[in-house]
C-alpha positions as CSV (number, residue, x, y, z in Angstrom):
1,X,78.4,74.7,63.0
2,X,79.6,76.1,66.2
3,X,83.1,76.6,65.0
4,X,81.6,79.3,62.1
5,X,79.3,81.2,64.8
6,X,81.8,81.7,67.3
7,X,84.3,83.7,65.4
8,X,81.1,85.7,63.9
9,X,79.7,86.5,67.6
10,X,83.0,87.3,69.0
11,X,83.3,89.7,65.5
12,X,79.4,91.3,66.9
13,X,80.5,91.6,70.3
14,X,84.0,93.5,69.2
15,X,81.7,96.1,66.8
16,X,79.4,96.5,69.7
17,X,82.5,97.3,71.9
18,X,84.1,99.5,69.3
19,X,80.4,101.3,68.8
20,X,79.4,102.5,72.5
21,X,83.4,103.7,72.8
22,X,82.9,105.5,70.1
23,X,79.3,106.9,70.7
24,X,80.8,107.6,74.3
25,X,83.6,109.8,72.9
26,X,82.5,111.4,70.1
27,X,78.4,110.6,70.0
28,X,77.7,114.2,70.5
29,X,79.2,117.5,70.8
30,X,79.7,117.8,74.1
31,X,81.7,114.1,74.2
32,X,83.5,115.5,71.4
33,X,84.5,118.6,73.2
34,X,85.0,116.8,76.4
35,X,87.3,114.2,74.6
36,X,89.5,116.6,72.1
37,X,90.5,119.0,75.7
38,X,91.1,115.2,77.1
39,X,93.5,114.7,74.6
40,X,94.9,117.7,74.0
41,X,95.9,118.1,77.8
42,X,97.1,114.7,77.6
43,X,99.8,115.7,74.7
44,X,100.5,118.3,76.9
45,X,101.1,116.8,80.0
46,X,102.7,113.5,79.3
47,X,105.3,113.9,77.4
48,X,107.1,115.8,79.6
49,X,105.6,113.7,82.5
50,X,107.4,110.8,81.2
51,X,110.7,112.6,80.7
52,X,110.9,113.7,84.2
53,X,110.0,110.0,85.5
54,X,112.2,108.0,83.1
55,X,114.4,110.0,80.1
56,X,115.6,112.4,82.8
57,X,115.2,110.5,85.9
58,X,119.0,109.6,88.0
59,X,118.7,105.9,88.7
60,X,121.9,105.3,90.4
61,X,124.0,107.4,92.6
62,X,124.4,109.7,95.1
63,X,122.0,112.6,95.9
64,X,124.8,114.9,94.5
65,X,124.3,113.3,90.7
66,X,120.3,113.6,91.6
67,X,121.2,117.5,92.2
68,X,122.5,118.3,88.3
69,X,120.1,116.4,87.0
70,X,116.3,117.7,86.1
71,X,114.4,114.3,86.0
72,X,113.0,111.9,89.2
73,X,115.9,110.7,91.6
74,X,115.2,107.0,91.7
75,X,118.3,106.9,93.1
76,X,117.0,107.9,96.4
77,X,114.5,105.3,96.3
78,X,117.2,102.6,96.1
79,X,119.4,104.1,99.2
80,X,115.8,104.7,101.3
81,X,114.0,101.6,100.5
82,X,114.8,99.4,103.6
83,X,113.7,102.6,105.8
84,X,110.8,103.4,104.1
85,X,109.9,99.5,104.4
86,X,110.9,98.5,107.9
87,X,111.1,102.5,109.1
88,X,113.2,102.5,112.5
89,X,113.2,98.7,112.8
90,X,116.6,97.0,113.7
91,X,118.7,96.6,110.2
92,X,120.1,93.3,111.7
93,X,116.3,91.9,112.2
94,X,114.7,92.9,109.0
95,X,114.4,89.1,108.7
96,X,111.3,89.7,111.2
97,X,108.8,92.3,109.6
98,X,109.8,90.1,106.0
99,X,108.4,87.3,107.4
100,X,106.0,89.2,108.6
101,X,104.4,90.2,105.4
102,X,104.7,87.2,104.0
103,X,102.6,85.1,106.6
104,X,99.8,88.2,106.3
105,X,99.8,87.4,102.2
106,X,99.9,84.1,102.5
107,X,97.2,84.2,105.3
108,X,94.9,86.5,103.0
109,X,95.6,84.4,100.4
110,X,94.4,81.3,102.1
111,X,91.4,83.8,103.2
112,X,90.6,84.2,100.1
113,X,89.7,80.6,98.6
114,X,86.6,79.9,99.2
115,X,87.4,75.9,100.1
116,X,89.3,77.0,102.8
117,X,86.2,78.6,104.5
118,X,85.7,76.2,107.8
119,X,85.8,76.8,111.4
120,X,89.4,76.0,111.2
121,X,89.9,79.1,109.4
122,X,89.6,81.2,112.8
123,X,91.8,79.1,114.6
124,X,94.8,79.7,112.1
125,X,93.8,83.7,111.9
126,X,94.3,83.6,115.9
127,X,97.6,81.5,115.7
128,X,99.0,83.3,112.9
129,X,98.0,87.0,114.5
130,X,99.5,85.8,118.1
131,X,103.2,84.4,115.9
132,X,103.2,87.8,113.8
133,X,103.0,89.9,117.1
134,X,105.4,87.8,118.6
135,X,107.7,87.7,116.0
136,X,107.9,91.6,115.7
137,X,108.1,91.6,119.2
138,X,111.1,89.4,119.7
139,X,109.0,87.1,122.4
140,X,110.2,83.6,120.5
141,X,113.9,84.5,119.2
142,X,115.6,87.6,121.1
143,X,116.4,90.5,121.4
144,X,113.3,91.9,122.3
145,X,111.8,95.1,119.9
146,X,109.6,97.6,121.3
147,X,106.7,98.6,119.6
148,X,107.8,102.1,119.4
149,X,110.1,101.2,117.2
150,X,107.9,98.8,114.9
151,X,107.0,100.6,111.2
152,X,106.9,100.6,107.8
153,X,104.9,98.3,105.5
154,X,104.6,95.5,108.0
155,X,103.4,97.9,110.3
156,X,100.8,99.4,107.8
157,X,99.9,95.4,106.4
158,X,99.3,94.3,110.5
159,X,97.7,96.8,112.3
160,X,94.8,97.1,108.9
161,X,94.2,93.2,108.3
162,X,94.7,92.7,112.0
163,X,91.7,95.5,112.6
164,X,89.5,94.2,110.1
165,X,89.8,90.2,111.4
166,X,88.8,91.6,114.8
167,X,86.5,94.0,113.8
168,X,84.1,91.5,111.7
169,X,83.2,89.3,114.8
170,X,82.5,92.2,116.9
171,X,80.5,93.9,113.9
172,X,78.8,90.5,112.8
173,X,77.5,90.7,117.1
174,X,76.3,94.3,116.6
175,X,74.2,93.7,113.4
176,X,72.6,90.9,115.1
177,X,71.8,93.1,118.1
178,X,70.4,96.3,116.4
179,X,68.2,93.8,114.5
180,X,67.2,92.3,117.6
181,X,63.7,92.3,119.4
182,X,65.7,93.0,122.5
183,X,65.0,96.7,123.2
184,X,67.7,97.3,125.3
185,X,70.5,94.9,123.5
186,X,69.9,97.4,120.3
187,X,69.6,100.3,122.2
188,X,72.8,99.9,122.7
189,X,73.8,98.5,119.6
190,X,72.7,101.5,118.0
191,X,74.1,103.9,120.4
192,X,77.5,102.2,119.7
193,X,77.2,102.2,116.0
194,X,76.1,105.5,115.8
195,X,78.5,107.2,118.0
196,X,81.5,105.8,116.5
197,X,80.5,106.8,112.6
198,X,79.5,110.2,113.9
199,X,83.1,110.7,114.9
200,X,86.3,110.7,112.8
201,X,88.9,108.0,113.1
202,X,91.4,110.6,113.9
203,X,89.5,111.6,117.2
204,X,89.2,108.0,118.0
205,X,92.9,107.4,117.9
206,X,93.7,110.8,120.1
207,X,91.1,109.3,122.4
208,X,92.7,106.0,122.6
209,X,96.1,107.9,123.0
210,X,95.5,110.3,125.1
211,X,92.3,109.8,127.3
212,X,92.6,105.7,127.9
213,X,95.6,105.9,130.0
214,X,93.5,109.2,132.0
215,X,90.9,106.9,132.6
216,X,92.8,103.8,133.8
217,X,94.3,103.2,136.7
218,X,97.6,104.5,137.7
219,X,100.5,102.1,136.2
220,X,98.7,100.6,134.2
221,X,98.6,101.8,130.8
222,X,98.5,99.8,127.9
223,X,100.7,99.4,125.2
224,X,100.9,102.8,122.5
225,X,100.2,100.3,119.5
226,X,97.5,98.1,121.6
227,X,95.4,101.5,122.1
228,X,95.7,102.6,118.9
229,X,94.7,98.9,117.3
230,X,91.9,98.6,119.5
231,X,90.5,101.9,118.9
232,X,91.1,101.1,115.2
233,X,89.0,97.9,115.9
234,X,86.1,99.2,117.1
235,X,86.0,102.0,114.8
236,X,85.8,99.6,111.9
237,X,83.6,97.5,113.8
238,X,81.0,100.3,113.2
239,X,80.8,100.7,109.7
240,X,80.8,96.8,109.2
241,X,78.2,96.0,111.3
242,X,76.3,98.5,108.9
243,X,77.1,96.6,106.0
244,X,76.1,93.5,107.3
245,X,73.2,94.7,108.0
246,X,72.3,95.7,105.3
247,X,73.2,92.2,103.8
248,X,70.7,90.3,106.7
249,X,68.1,92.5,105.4
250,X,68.9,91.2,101.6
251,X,67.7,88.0,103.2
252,X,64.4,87.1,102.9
253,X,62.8,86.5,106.5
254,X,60.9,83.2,105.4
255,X,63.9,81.4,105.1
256,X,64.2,82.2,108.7
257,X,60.8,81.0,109.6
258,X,61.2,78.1,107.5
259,X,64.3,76.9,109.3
260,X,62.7,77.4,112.3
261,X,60.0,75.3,111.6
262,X,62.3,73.1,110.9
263,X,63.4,72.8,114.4
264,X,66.5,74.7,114.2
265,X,67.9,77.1,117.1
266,X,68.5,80.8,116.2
267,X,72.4,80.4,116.3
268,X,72.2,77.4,113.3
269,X,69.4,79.4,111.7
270,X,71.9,82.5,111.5
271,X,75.2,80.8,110.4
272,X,73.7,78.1,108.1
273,X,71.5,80.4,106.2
274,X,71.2,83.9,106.9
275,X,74.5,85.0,107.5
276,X,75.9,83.5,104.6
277,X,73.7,84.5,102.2
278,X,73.8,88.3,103.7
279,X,78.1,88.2,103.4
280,X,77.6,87.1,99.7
281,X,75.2,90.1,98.9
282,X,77.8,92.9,100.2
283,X,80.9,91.6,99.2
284,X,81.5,94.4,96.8
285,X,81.0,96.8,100.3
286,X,83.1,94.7,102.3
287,X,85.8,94.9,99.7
288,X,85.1,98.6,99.4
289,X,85.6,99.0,103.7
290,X,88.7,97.1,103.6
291,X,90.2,99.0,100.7
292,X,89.1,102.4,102.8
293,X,90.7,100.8,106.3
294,X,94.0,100.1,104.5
295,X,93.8,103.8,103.4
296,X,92.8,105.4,106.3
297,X,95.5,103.6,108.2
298,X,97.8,106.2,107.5
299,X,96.1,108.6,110.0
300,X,98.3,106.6,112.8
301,X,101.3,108.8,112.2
302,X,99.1,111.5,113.7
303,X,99.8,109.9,117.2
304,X,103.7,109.3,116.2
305,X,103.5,106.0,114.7
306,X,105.4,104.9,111.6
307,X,103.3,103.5,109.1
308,X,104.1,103.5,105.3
309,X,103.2,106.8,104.4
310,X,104.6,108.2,107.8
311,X,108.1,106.4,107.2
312,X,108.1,107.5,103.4
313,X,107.7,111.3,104.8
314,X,110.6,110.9,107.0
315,X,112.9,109.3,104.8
316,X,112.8,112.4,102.4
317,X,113.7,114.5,105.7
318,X,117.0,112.9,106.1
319,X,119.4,115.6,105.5
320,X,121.4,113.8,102.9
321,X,118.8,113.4,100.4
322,X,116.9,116.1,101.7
323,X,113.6,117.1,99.4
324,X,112.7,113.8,97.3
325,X,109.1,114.0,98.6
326,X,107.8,113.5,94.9
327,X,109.6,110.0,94.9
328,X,109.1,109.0,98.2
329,X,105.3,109.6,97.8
330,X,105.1,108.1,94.3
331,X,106.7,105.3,95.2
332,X,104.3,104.7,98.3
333,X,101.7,105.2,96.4
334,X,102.6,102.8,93.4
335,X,102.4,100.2,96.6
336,X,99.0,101.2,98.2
337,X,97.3,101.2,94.5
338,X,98.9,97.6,93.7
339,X,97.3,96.7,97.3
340,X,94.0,98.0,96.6
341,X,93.8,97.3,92.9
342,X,94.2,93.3,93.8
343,X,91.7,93.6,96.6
344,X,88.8,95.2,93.7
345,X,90.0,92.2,91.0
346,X,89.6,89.6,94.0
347,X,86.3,91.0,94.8
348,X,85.0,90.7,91.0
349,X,86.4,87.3,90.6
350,X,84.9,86.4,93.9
351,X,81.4,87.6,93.2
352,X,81.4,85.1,89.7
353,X,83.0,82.3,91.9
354,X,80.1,82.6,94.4
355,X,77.5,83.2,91.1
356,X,78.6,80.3,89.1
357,X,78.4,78.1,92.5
358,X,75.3,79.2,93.1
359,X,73.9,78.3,89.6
């Protein structure tokens, strides 16, 4: 019985499919206008889109061959990739920023399934962040980098996943405080968390830059890449606390009261019950800052640091394959979508993982 429904259901559910993509392109005359200029532009653009990136393109060679030719100079890609990756990094070290990147995937990888989610989880993010920073740095095997001269995709990868570890603590703290009975604890808390979204990132990193070492005493001014992680911290810091906010109040308050009855203390009563519950109602938003923080990273090169993008600029400057911005950037980009596409997929599968469990 079950064997004759099934392919008859899955046959409805395929005309359903095929019916609202139809209705949605043609179901009245403004969708049909809509989708014949979509189309039509689409003829008109791509086939000569496609020629430029692939028929045409120069995918071995010097710039030279890439200058008689009329199509993409992959080319350049291949001679620039280990700058645009590693940026002004020693050649003889790449070893370091590889390993770099793959303790951070493995790390958010490990982050990322859900039976790994104990208190032991915080002690590996600490240990892992302290041998990535040490690593780069050359503290365990010599010679000794500077962090002027760190960049490229590990850069990009550290200082984002690095800011948004530190940041959920902190912003976990201030949600708790501006929905406190405390008047002054969420005075504060909203004073912070108002200030910092009312101002953009890029001031906060030309404060950090520029104004931090003012305001500290003399000698002692820390590290270019500290300032700019820490003020990339707290910035995020901000905007999370406001989504987790937003996730307590998903929460009903009984449960609360219940546990209380119950005899539990307010710390238990938040991370047994509320707090989870909240981080599983906003894991779409979390998702959503994360993808936006990886993004936004890219503002660092405004205070002369080589992230991704910044590297990726600079690599088309080099006077021998002077001009390739088109490559350079679609390359990059190609990297920062297949970055942020798997963060969105995790976050769906994640919210049916947590709904199935639930049920």
């Amino acid at each position: 019985m079950n064997s004759a429904v099934d392919p008859l259901a899955r046959k409805m559910k395929w005309r359903q499919i095929w019916q609202k993509w139809l209705y949605g392109l043609f179901g009245t005359p403004l969708n049909t206008l809509i989708t014949v200029f979509v189309v039509a532009l689409l003829f008109w653009t791509v086939p000569s889109l496609l020629r430029w990136l692939f028929l045409d393109a120069t995918w071995t060679g010097s710039a030279k061959d890439c200058a008689s030719n009329t199509g993409a100079c992959w080319a350049f890609i291949g001679a620039k990739l280990r700058f645009i990756l590693f940026a002004l990094y020693p050649p003889e070290l790449d070893w370091r920023p590889t390993l770099v990147i793959g303790l951070l995937a493995s790390l958010l990888v490990i982050t990322g399934t859900p039976k790994f989610w104990t208190r032991h989880l915080v002690y590996l993010w600490i240990g892992v962040v302290i041998l990535m920073w040490m690593l780069m740095a050359g503290t365990l095997v010599g010679p000794k980098v500077p962090t002027s001269r760190w960049g490229g995709l590990a850069l990009t990868l550290l200082i984002s996943v690095v800011g948004f570890a530190c940041a959920f603590p902190i912003a976990i703290l201030l949600a708790l405080a501006r929905r406190s009975k405390m008047g002054g604890l969420r005075t504060l808390s909203i004073l912070f968390i108002e200030t910092v979204r009312g101002v953009p990132m890029i001031a906060i990193l030309y404060v950090a830059m520029l104004l931090v070492p003012m305001m500290l005493p003399a000698g002692f001014s820390p590290d270019a890449l500290v300032r700019a992680q820490i003020g990339l911290t707290l910035f995020v810091a901000a905007y999370l606390a406001e989504v987790i906010r937003a996730g307590l109040q998903s929460v009903p308050h009984g449960q609360a009261e219940a546990a209380s009855a119950l005899g539990f203390g307010y710390w238990h009563i938040v991370r047994l019950i509320v707090l989870p519950q909240a981080l599983r109602a906003v894991i779409p938003a979390l998702v959503n800052l994360a993808i936006g923080i990886l993004l936004n990273s890219t503002l660092v090169a405004v205070i002369g640091i080589f992230d991704l993008l910044n590297a990726a600029k600079n690599a088309a400057n080099d006077p021998v394959w002077l001009g390739f911005y088109d490559e350079s950037y679609i390359f990059v980009g190609l990297i920062y979508f297949s970055l942020c596409y798997s963060a969105s997929r995790y976050s769906l599968w994640l919210e049916r993982h947590l709904r199935a469990v639930k049920s």
